[in-house]
C-alpha positions as a Markdown table, in Angstrom:
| # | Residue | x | y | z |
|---|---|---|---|---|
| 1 | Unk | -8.5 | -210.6 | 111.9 |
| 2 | Unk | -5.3 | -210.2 | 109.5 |
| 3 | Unk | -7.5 | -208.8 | 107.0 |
| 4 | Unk | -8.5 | -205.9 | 109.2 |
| 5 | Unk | -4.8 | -205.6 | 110.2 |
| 6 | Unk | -3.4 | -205.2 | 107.0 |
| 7 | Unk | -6.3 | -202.6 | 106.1 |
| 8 | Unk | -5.6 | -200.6 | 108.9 |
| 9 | Unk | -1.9 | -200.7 | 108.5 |
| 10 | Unk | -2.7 | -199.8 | 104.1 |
| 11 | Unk | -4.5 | -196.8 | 105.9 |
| 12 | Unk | -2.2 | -195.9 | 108.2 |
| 13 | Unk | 0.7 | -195.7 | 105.2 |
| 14 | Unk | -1.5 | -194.1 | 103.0 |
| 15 | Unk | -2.5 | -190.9 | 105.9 |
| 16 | Unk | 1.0 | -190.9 | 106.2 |
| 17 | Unk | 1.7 | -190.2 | 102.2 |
| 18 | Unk | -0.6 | -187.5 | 102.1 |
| 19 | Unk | 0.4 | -185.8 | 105.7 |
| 20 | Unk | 4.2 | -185.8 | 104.3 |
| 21 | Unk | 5.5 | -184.0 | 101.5 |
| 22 | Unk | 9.1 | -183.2 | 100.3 |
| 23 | Unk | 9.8 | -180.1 | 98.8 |
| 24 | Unk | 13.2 | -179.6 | 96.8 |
| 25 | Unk | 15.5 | -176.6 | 96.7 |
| 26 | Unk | 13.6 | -174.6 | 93.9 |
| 27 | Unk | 10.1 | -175.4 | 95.0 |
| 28 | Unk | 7.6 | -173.8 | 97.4 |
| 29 | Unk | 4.0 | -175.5 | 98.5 |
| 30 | Unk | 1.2 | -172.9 | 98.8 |
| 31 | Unk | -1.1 | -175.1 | 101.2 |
| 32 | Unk | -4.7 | -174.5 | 101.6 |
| 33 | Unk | -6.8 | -175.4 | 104.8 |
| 34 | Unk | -10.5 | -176.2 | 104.1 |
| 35 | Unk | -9.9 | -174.0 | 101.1 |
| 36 | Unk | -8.1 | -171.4 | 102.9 |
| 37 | Unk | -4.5 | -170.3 | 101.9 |
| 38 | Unk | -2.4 | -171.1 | 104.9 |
| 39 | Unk | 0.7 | -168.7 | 105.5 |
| 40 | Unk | 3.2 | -168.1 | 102.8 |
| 41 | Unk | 4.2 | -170.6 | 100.6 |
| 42 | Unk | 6.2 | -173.4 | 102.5 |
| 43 | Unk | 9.5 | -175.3 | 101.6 |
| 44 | Unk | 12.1 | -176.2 | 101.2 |
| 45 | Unk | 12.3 | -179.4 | 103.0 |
| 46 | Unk | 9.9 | -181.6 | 104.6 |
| 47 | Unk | 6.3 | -180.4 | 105.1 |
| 48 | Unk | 3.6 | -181.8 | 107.3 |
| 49 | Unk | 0.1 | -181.7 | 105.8 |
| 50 | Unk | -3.5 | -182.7 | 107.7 |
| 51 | Unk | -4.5 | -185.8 | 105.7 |
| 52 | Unk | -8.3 | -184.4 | 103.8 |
| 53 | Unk | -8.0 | -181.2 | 105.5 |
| 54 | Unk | -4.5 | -179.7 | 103.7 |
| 55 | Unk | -4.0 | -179.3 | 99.7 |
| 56 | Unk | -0.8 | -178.2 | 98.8 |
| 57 | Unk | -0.2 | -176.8 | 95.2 |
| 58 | Unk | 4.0 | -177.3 | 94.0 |
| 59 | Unk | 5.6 | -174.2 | 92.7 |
| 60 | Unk | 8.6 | -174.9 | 90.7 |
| 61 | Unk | 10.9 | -170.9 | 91.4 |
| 62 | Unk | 13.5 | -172.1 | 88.1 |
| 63 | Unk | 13.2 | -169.8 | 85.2 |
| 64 | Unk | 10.9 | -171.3 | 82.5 |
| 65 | Unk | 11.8 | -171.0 | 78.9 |
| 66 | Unk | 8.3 | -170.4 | 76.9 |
| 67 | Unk | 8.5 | -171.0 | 73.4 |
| 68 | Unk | 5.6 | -168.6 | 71.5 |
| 69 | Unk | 4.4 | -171.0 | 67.9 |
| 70 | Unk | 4.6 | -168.8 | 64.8 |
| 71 | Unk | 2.3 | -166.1 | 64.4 |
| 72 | Unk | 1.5 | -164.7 | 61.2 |
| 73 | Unk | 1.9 | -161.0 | 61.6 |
| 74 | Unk | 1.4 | -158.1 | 59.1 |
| 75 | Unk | 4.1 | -155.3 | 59.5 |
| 76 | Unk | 3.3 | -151.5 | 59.3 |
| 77 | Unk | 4.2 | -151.1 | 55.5 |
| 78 | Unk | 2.1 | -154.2 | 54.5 |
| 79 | Unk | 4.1 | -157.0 | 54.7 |
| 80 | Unk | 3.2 | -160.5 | 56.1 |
| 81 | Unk | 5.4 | -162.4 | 57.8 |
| 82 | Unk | 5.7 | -165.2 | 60.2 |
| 83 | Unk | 7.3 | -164.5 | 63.2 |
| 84 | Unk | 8.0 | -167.1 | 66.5 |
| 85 | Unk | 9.5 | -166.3 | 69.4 |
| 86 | Unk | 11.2 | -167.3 | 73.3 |
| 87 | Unk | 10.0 | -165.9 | 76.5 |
| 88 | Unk | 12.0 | -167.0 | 80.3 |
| 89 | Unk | 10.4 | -165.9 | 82.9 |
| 90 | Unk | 10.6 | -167.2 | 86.2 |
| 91 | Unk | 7.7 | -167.4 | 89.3 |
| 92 | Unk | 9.1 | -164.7 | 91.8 |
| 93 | Unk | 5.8 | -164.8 | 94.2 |
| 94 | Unk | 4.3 | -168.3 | 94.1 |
| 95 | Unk | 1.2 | -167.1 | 96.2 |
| 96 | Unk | 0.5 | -164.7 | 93.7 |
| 97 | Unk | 1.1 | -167.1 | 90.5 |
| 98 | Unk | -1.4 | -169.5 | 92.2 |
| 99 | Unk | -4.5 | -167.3 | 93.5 |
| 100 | Unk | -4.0 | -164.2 | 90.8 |
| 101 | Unk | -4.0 | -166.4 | 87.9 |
| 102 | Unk | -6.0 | -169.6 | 87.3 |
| 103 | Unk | -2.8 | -171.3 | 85.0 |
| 104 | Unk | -0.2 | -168.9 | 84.9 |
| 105 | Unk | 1.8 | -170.5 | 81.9 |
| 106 | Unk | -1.2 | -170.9 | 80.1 |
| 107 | Unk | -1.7 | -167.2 | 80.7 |
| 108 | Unk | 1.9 | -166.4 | 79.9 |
| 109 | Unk | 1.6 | -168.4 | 76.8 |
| 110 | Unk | -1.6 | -166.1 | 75.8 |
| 111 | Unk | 0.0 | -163.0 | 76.5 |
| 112 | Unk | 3.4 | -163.2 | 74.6 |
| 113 | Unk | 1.6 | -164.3 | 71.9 |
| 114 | Unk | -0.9 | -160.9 | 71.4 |
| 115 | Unk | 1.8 | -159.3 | 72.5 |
| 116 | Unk | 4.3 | -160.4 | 69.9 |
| 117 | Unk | 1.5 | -159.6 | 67.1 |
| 118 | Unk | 0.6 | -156.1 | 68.5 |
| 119 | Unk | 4.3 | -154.7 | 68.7 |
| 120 | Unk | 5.3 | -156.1 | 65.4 |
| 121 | Unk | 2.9 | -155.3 | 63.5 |
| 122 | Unk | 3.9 | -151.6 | 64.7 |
| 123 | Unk | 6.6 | -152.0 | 62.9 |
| 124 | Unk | 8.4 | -151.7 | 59.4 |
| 125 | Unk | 9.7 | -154.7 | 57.7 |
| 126 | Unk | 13.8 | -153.2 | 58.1 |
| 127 | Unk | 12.9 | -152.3 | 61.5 |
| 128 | Unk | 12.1 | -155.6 | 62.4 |
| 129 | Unk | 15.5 | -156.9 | 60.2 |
| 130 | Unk | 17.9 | -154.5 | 61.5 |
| 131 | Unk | 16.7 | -153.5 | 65.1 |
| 132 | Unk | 15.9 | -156.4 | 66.9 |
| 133 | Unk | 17.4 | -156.0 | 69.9 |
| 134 | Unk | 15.2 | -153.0 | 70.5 |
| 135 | Unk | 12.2 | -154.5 | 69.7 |
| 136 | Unk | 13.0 | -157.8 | 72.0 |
| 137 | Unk | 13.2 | -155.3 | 75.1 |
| 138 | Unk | 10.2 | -153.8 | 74.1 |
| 139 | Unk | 9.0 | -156.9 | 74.1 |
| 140 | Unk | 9.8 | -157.8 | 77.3 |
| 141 | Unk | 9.4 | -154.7 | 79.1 |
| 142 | Unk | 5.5 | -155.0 | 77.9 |
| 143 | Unk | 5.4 | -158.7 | 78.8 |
| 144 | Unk | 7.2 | -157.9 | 82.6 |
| 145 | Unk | 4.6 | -155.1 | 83.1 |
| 146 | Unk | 1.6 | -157.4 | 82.7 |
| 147 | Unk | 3.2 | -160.5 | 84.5 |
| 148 | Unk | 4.2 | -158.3 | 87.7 |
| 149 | Unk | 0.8 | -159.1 | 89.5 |
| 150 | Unk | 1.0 | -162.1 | 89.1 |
| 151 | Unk | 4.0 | -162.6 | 90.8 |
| 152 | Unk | 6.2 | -163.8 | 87.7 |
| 153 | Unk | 9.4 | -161.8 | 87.0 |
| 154 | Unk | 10.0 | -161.7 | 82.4 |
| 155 | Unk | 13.7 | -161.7 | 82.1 |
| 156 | Unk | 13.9 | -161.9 | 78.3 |
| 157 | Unk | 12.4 | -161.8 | 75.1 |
| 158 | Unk | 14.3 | -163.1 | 71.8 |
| 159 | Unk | 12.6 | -163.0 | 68.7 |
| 160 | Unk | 13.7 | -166.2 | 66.6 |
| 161 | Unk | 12.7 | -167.1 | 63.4 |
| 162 | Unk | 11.5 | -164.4 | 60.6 |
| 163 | Unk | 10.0 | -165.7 | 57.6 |
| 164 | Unk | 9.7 | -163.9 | 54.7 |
| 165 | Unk | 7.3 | -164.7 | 51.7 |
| 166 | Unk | 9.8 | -165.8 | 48.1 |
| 167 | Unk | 8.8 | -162.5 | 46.9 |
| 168 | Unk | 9.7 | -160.5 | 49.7 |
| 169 | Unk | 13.8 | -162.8 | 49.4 |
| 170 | Unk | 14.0 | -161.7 | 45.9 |
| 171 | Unk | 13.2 | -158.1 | 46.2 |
| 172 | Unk | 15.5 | -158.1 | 49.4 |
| 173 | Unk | 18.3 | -159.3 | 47.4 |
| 174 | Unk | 18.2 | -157.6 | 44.6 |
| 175 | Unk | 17.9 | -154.2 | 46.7 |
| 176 | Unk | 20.7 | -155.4 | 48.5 |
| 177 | Unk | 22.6 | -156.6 | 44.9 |
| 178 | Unk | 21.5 | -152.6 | 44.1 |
| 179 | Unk | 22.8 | -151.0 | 47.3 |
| 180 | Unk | 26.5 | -152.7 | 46.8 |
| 181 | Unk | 26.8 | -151.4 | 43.1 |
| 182 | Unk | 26.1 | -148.5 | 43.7 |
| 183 | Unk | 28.6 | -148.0 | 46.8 |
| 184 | Unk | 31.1 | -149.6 | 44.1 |
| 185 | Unk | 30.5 | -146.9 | 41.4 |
| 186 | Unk | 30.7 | -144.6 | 44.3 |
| 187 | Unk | 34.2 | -145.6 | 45.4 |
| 188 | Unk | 35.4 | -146.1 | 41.5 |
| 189 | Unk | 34.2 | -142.0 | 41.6 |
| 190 | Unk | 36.1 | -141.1 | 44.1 |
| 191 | Unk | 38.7 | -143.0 | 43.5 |
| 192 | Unk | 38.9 | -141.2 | 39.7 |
| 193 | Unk | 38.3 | -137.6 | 41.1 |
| 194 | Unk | 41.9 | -138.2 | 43.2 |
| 195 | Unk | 43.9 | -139.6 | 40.7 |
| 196 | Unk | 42.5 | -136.5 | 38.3 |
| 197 | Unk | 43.5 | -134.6 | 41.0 |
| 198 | Unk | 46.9 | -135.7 | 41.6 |
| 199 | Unk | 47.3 | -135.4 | 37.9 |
| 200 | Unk | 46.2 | -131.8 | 37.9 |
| 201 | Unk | 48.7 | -130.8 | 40.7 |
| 202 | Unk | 51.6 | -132.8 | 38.7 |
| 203 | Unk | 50.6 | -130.8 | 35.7 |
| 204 | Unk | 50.8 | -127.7 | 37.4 |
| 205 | Unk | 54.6 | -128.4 | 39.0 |
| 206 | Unk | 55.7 | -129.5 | 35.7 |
| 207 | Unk | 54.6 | -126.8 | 33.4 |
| 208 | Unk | 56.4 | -124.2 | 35.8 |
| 209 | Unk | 59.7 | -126.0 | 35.7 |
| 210 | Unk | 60.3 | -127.5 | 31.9 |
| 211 | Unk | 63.2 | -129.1 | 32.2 |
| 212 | Unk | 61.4 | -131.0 | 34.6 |
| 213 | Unk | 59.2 | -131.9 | 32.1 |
| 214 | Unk | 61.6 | -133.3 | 29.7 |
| 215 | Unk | 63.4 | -135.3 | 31.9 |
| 216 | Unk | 59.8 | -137.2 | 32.1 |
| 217 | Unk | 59.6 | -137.5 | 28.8 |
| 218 | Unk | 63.3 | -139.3 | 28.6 |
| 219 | Unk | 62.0 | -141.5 | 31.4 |
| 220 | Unk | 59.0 | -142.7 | 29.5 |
| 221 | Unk | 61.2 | -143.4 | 26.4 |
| 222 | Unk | 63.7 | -145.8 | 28.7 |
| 223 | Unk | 60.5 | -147.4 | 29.9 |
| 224 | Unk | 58.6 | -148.3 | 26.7 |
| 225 | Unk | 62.2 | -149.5 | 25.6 |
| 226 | Unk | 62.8 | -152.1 | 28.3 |
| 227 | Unk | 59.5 | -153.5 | 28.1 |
| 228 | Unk | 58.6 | -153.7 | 24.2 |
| 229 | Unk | 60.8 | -154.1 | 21.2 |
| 230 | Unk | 58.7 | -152.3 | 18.7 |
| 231 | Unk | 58.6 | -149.2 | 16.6 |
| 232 | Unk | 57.1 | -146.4 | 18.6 |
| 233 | Unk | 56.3 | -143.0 | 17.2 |
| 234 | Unk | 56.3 | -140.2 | 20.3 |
| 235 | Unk | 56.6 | -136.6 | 20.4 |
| 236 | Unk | 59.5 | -134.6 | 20.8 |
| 237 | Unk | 59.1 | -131.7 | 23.0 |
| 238 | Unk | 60.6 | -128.7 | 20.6 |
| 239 | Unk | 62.8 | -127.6 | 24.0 |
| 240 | Unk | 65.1 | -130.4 | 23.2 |
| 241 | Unk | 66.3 | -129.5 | 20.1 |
| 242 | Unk | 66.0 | -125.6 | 20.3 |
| 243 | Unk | 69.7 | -125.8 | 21.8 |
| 244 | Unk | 70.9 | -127.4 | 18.8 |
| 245 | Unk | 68.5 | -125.1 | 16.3 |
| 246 | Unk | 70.4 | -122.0 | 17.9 |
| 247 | Unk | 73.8 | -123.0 | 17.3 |
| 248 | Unk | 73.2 | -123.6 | 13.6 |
| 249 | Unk | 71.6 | -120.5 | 13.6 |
């Protein structure tokens, strides 16, 4: 008699289990009845369930982050490369996610994947390098297109990791060792076409004033003085002595 007792109470506990489920804040229960979806999704909070009758399938509603493995893409101008990738998305529509799809983040998975192939290798190796935030909301835009029916919102793509075969580092440097010398001899041209310049307009201001000119010359002698004691041949300007030439004359 206590064995019969204790197995009808076990059964009791156990129809209980099953006919009482708790859902949290961020998670909704699509139930189906005799494998027909019931409503809308249920939750929060406590949900009653027909023990063998009801199957209810948790939702979670929190934005997933989906991290796509390394695919090994070849770019537009011939160049492979290995490219990974992060995907959050979140369910928006858990009826949807559950009777449009058969495993929604394994078809999430799929999809960023061939997508992440197809629009890179639409593009050029310094695309990729230098305009990444355009391709990441190409990225998702394509991605939130496809996910839409099935009820899942893509909030963003971020392309991680790009790597680049040991040739393709070398070449990169030394174009980029190429691109700074040049901008260098560029400035050091620049730099000599304003000093030339400068000169050309002090030339011109001194050869229509002379004494102007000679008082420079008097200037450069003090200079060369004060810094070095040492025997220094410089020209005379013939203006300098001409006064004295007259008088003898």
């Amino acid at each position: 008699m206590n064995i019969v007792y204790l197995f009808a109470v076990a059964v009791i506990v156990i129809l209980l289990a099953s006919a009482i489920k708790i859902l949290k804040e961020y998670e909704r229960g699509v139930i189906f009845r005799l494998g027909r979806v019931l409503g809308s999704p249920k939750g929060p909070g406590i949900i009653f369930l027909i023990p063998i009758v009801d199957r209810m399938v948790k939702v979670s509603l929190r934005t997933v982050v989906l991290d796509v493995p390394p695919q090994d893409i070849i770019t537009r101008d011939n160049v492979t490369i290995k490219v990974n990738a992060v995907v959050f998305f979140r369910v928006m529509d858990a009826l949807k996610a559950i009777i449009d799809v058969e495993n929604f983040l394994y078809a999430a998975s799929q999809l960023a994947q061939t997508t992440l192939r197809s629009v890179l290798g639409q593009a050029e190796l310094d695309e990729l390098l230098s305009k990444r935030e355009k391709i990441n909301e190409r990225l998702q835009e394509i991605l939130d297109t496809h996910t839409e029916p099935w009820g899942i919102k893509v909030s963003n793509v971020e392309v991680k990791n790009v790597d680049l075969p040991q040739e393709m580092q070398r070449a990169i440097s030394r174009q980029a060792e190429a691109e700074r010398e040049r901008r260098a001899k560029i400035i050091g041209a620049e730099g000599e076409f304003q000093a030339s310049t400068k000169l050309s307009e002090a030339s011109d201001i001194l050869s229509k004033n002379p004494m102007a000119l000679q008082l420079r010359y008097l200037q450069t002698l003090i200079e060369i003085s004060t810094e070095k004691n040492s025997t220094i041949v410089f020209p005379l300007p013939i203006d300098l002595v001409k006064f004295f030439m007259d008088k003898m004359k």
